[in-house]
C-alpha positions as CSV (number, residue, x, y, z in Angstrom):
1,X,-0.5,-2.4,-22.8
2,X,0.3,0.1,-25.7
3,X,1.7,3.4,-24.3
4,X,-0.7,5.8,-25.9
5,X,-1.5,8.9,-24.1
6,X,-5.1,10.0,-22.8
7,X,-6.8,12.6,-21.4
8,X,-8.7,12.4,-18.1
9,X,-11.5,13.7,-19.7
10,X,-11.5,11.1,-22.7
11,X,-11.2,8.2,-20.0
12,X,-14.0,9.6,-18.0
13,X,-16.2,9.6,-21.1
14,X,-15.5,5.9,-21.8
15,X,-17.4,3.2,-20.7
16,X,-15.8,0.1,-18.0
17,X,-16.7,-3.2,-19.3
18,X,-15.5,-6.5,-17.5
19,X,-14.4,-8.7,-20.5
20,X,-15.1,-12.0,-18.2
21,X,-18.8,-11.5,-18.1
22,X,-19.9,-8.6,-19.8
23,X,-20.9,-6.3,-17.1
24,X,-21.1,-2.4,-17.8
25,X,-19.4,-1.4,-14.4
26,X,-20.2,2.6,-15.3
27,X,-17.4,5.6,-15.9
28,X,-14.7,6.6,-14.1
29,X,-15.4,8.8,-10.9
30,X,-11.7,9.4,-10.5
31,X,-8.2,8.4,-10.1
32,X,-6.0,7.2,-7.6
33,X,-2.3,8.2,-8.6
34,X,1.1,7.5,-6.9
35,X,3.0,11.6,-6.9
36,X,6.6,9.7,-6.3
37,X,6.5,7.4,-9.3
38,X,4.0,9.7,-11.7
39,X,2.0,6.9,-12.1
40,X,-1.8,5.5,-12.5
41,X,-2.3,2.7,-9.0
42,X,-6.4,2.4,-9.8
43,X,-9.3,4.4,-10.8
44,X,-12.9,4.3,-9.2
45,X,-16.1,3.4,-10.5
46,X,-19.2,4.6,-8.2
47,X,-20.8,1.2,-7.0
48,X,-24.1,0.6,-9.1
49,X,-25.8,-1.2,-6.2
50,X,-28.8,0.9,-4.7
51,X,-31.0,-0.6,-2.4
52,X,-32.0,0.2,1.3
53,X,-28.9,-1.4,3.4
54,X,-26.4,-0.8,0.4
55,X,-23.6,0.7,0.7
56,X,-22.4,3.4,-1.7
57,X,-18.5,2.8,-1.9
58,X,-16.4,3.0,-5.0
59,X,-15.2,-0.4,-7.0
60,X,-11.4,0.2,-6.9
61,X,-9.9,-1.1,-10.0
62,X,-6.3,-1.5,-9.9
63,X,-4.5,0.1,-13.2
64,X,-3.0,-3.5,-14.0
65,X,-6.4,-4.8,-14.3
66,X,-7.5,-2.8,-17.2
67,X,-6.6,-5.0,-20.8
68,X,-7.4,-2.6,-23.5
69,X,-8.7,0.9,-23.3
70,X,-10.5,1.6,-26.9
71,X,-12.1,4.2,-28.7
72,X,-14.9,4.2,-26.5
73,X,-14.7,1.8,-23.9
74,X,-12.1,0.2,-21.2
75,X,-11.9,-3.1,-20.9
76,X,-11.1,-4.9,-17.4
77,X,-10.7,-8.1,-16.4
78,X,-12.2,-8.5,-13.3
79,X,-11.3,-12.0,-11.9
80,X,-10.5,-10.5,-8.5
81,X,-12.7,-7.3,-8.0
82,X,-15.6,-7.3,-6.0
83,X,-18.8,-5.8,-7.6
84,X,-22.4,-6.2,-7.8
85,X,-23.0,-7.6,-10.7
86,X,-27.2,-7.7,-10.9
């Protein structure tokens, strides 16, 4: 992936997209970040699923996942991640 720099704000504004199927998986609720090695591990997406047994964890998506990050949307591939996907 190119090494262009981003603010949090500008990534939390962008929309995730799984480029396998299509899904809008939401915006960025935060970021998990490793302090020794300054870098990105994953960032969290608030599950979409609401229902009456659901439960209302975060889709971790691990930083090597994501293929392109664009103007105004990040694309993942997803192969591996679990999600609901209604």
């Amino acid at each position: 992936m190119e090494s262009t720099m981003y603010s949090l704000n500008s990534l939390r504004s962008m929309e995730i997209i799984d480029i396998n199927t299509g899904c809008k998986l939401g915006y960025i609720k935060d970021l998990v970040v490793d302090c020794n090695n300054y870098k990105v591990i994953s960032v969290l997406v608030p599950n979409q699923s609401t229902g009456w047994f659901s439960k209302n964890n975060d889709i971790e998506i691990p930083w090597a996942k994501i293929t392109k990050i664009g103007v105004d949307v990040i694309l993942i591939d997803g192969t591996d991640i679990l999600y609901n996907n209604d």
